[in-house]
Every structure is written in C-alpha cells, then in structure tokens.
Backbone as JSON, one array per atom type, in Angstrom:
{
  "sequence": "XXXXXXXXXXXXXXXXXXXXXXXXXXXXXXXXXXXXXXXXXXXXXXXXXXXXXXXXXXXXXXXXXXXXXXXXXXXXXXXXXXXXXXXXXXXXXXXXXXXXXXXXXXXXXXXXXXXXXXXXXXXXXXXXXXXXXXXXXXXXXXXX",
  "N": [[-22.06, 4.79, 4.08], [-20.3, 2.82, 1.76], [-17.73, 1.57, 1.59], [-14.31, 0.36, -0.23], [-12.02, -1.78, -1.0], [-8.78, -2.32, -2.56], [-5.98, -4.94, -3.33], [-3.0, -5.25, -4.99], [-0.22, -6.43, -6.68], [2.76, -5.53, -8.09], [5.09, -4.55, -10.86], [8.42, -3.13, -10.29], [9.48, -0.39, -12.53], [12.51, -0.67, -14.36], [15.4, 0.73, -12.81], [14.18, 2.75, -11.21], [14.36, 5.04, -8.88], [15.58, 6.72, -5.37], [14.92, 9.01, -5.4], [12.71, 9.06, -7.34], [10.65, 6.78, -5.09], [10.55, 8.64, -3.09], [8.9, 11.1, -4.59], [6.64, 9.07, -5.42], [5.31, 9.09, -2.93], [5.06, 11.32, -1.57], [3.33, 12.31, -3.6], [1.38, 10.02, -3.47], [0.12, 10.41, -1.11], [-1.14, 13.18, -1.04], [-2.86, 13.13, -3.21], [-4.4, 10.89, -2.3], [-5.24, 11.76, 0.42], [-7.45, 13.59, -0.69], [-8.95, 12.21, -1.97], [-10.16, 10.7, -0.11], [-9.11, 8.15, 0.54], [-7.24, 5.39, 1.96], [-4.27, 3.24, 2.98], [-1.92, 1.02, 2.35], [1.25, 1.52, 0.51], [3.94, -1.06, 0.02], [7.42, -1.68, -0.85], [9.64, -3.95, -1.87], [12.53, -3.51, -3.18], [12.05, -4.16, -5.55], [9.55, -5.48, -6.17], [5.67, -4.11, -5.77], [3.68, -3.94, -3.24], [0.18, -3.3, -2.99], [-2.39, -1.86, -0.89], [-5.39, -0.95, -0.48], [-7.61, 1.46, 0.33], [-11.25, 2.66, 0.92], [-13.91, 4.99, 0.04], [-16.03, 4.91, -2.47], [-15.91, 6.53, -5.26], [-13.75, 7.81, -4.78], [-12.05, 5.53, -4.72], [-11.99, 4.97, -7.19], [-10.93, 7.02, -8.5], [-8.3, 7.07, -7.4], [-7.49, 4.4, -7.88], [-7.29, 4.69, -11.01], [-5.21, 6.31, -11.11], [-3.25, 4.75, -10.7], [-3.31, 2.55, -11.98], [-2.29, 4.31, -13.93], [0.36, 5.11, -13.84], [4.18, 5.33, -14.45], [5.81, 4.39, -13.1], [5.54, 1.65, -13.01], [5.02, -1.79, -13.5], [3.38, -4.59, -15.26], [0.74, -5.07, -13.09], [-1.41, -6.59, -11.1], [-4.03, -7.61, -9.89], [-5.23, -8.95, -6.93], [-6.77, -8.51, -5.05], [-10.45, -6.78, -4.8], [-12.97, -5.65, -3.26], [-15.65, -5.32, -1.65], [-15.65, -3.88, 1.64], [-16.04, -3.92, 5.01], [-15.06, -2.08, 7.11], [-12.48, 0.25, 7.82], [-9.2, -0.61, 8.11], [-6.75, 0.69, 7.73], [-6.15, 4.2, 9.48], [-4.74, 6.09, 8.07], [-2.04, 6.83, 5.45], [0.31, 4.6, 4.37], [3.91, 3.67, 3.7], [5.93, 0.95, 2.99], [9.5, 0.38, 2.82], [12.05, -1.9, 2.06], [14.35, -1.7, 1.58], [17.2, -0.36, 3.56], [18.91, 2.04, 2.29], [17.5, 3.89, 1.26], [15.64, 6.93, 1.06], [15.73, 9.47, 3.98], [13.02, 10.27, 3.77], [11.6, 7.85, 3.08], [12.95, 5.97, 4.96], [11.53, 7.08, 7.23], [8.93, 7.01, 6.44], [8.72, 3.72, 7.08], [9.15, 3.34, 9.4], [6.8, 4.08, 10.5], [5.24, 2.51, 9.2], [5.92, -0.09, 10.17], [5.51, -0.01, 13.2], [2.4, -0.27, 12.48], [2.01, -2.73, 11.86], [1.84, -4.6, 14.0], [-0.49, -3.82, 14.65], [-2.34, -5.05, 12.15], [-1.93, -7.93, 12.19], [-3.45, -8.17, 14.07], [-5.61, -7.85, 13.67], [-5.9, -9.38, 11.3], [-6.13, -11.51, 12.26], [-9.02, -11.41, 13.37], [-12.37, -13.32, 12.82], [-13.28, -13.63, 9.71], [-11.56, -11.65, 8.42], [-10.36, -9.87, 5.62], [-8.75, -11.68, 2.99], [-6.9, -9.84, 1.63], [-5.7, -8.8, 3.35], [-4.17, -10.74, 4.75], [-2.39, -10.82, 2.75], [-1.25, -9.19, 2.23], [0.48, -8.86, 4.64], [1.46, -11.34, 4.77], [3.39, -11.06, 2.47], [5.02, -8.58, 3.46], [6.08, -10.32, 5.57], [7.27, -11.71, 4.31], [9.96, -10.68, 2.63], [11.12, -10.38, 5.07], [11.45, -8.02, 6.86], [10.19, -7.27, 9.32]],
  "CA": [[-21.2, 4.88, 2.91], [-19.98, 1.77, 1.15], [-16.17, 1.35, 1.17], [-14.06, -1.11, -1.18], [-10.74, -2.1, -0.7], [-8.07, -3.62, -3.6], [-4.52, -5.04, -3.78], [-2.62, -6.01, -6.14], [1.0, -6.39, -6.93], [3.06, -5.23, -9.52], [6.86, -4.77, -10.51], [8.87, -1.64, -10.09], [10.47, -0.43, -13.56], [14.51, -0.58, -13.91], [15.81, 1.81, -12.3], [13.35, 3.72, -10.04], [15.52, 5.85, -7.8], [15.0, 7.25, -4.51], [13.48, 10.25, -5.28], [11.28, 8.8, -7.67], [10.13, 6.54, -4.81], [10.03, 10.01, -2.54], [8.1, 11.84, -5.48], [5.51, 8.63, -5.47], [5.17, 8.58, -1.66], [4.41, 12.59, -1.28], [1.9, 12.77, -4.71], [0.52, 9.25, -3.24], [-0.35, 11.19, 0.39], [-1.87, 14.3, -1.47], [-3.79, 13.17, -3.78], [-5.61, 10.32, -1.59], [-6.5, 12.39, 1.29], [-7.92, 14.42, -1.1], [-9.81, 11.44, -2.59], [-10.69, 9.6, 1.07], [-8.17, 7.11, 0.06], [-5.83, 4.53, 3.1], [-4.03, 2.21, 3.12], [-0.61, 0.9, 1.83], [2.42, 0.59, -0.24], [5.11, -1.61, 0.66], [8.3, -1.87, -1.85], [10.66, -4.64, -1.8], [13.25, -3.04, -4.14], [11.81, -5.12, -6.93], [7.92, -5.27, -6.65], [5.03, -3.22, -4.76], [2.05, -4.56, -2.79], [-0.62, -2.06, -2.5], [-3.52, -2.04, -0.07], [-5.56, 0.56, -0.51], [-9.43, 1.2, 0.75], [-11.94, 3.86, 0.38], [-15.09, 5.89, -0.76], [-16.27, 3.9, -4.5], [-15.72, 7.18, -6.07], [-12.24, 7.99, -4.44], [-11.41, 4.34, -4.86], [-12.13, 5.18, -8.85], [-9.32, 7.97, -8.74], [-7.21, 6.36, -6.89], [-6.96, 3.15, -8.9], [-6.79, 5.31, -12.4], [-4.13, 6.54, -11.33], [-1.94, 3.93, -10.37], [-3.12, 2.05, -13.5], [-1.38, 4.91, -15.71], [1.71, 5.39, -13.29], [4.62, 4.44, -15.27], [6.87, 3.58, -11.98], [5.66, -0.22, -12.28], [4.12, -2.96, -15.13], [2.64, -6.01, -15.06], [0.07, -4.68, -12.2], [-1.62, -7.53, -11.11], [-5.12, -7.05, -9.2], [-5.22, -9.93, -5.94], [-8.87, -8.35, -4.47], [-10.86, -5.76, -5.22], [-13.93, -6.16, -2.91], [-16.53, -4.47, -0.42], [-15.24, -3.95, 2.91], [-17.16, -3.22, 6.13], [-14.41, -0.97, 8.08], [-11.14, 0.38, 7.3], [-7.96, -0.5, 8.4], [-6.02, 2.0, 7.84], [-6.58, 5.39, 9.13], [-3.2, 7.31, 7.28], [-1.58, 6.19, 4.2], [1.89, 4.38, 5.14], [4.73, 3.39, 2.86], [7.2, 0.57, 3.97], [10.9, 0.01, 1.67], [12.86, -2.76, 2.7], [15.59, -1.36, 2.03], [17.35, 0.76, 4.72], [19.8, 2.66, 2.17], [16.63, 4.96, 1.54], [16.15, 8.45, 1.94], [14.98, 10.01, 5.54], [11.73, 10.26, 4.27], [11.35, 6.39, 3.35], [12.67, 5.48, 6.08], [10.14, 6.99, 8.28], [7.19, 5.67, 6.62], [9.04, 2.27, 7.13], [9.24, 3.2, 10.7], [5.69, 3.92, 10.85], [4.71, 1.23, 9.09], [6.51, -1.07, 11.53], [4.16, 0.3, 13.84], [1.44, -0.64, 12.07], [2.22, -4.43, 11.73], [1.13, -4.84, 14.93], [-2.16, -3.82, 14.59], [-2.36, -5.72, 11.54], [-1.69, -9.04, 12.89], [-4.3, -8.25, 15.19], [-6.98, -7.79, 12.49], [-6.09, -10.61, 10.3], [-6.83, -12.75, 13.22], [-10.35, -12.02, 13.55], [-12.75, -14.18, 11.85], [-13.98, -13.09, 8.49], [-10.65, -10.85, 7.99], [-10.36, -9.81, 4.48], [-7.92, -12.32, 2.18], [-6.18, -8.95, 1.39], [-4.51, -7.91, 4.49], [-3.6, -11.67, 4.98], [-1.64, -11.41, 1.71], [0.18, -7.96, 3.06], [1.13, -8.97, 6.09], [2.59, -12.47, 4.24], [4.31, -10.52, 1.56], [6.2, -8.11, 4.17], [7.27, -11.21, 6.8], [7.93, -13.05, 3.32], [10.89, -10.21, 2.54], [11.72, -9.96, 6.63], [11.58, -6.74, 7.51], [8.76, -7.37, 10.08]],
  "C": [[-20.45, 3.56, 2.75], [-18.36, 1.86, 1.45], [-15.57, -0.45, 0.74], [-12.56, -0.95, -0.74], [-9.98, -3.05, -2.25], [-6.78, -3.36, -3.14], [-4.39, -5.53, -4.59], [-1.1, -5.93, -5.51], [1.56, -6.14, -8.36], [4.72, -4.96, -9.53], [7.46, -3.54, -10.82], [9.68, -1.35, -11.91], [11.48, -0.39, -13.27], [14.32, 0.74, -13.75], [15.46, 3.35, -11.99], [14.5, 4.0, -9.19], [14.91, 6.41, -6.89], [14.42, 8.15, -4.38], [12.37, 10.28, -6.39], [10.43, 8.0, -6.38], [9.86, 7.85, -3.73], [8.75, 10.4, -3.33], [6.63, 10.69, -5.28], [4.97, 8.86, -4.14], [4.32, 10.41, -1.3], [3.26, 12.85, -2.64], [1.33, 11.6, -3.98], [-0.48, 9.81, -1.96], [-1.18, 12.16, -0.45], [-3.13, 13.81, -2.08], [-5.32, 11.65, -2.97], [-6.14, 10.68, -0.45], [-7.36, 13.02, 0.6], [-9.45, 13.47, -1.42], [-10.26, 10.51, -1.37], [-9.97, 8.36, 1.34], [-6.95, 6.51, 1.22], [-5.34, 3.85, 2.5], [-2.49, 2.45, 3.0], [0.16, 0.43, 1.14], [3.55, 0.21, 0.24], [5.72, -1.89, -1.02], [9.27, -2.92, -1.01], [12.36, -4.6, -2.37], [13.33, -3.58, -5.62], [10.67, -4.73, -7.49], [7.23, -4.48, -5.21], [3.93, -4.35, -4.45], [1.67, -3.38, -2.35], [-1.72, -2.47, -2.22], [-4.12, -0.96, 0.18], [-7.42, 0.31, -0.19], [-9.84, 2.78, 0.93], [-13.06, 4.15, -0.2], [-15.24, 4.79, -1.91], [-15.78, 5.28, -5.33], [-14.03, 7.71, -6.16], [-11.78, 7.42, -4.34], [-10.73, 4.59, -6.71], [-10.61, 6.05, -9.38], [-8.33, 7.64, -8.67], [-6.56, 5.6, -8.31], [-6.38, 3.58, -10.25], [-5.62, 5.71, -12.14], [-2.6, 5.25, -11.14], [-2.16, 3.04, -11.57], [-2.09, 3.29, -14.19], [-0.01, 5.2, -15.12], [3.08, 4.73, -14.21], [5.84, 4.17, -14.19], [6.41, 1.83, -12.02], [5.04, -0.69, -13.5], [3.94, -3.55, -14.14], [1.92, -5.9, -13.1], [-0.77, -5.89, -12.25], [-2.74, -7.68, -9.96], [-5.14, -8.5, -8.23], [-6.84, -9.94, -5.47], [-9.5, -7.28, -4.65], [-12.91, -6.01, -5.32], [-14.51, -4.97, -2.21], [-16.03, -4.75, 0.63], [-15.98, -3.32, 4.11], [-16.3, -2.16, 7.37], [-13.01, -0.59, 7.15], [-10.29, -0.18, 8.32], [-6.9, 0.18, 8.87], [-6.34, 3.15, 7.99], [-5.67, 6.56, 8.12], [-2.95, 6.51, 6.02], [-0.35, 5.79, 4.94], [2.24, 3.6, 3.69], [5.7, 2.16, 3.78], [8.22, 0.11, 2.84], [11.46, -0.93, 2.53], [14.07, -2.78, 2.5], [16.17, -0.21, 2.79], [18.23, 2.1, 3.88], [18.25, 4.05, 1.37], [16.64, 6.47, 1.56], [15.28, 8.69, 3.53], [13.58, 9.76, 5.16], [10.8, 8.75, 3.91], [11.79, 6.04, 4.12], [12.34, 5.98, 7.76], [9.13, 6.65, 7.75], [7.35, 4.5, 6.51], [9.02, 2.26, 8.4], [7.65, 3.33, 11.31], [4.76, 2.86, 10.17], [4.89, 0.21, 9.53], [5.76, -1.21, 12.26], [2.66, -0.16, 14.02], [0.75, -1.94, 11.7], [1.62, -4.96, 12.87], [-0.29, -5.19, 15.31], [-2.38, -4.81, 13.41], [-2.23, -6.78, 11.77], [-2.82, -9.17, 13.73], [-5.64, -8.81, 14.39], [-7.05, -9.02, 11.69], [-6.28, -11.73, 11.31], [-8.0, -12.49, 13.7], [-11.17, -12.29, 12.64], [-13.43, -13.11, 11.07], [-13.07, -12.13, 8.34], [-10.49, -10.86, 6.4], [-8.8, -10.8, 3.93], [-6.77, -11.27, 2.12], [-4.95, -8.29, 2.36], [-3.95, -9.09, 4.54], [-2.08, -11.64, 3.85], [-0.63, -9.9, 1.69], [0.68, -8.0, 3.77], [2.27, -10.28, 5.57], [4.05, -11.44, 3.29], [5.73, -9.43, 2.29], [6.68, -8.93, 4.97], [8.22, -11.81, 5.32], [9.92, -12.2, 3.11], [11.49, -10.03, 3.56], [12.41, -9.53, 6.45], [10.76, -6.38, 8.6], [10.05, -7.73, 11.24]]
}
C-alpha cells in the first residue's frame, strides 16, 4: 500500500479559542483513525504546521477536510509527496502556549515526546524535506 504524506502551513483565524482548538484536536483524532490518517498539528498561537501521512484515499479525506475548515486561511501546501514509511504511529497535537486547556496540554506533552524520535529520523539520509521543516518550525517558536 502506497502512503503519501503533506504539510503545509496556514494561519489560525482571529480569535480561535481554546475549545475551538479542543473541538479541532478531538474531531481531528476521530475522523483520521477512521480514515488511516498520522501525523501532526503543531499551533503557535498564530499559525499551524500540519504533517500528516496516510492511505491515498484517507489522505483524500483528510486533506478535504482541512481545506474547508474555517479555523485557518491562507493554507499553504510545503510537500505533498510519496513516502516509504510512516512516522507517526498516533496523531499528536503540540500548542505553544502553556495557558491551554488540560487536554492541549497533554498532546503538547506527548508531542514533546515525540521530538525525540523525530530528530532521529530527520537525520537519516534521504529523510523527507517535510519533517525537516516540522521539527525547524517547533525549535523556531522554542518549545522543544
């Protein structure tokens, strides 16, 4: 089975509130296990980077939806390639900001976690452009 991987970036509308980013974080979990769908979103309290990989057909879902989401504009596609493994086995969320609710900041705590491994990956050769440019984008806001 083929799997593709895209990020992009894009910018949060004014005044997203914490339980809209809750509300995205529990429909984002549902509906991509459903669809085969990893990876991750990281928020800065501004803009998102999303890294997301998967099935071609449960990539398809995926993506439609976050095109019509109206939590963000000016979505802005970085890669959106063939990939030969995953990454990610779970979906993870990370906010950089701590004033949060409980349940952002545990998928900031498990995405912490997950930096690790990441770092690992983007250092072996032929690592996808994409994780390089998630792993920059969360030291870039240090929270890493």
């Amino acid at each position: 089975m083929s799997l593709r991987a895209v990020a992009y970036i894009s910018t949060a509308v004014a005044g997203l509130s914490n339980d809209d980013l809750d509300h995205l974080l529990v429909d984002a979990r549902a509906h991509n296990q459903v669809a085969g769908v990893t990876g991750v979103l990281l928020f800065d309290g501004q803009r998102f980077f999303q890294y997301f990989e998967g099935p071609e057909d449960g990539m398809e879902r995926a993506y439609e939806r976050i095109r019509q989401s109206r939590m963000h504009v000016e979505l802005q596609e970085l890669h959106n390639d063939v990939v030969d493994a995953r990454h990610f086995s779970q979906w993870h969320m990370g906010c950089t900001h701590t004033e949060g609710s409980v349940l952002q900041q545990l998928s900031t705590r498990q995405w912490q976690r997950e930096v690790e491994y990441l770092e690992d990956d983007v250092a072996q050769p032929g690592a996808s452009p994409a994780l390089r440019e998630l792993l920059d984008f969360w030291m870039a806001v240090g929270t890493a």
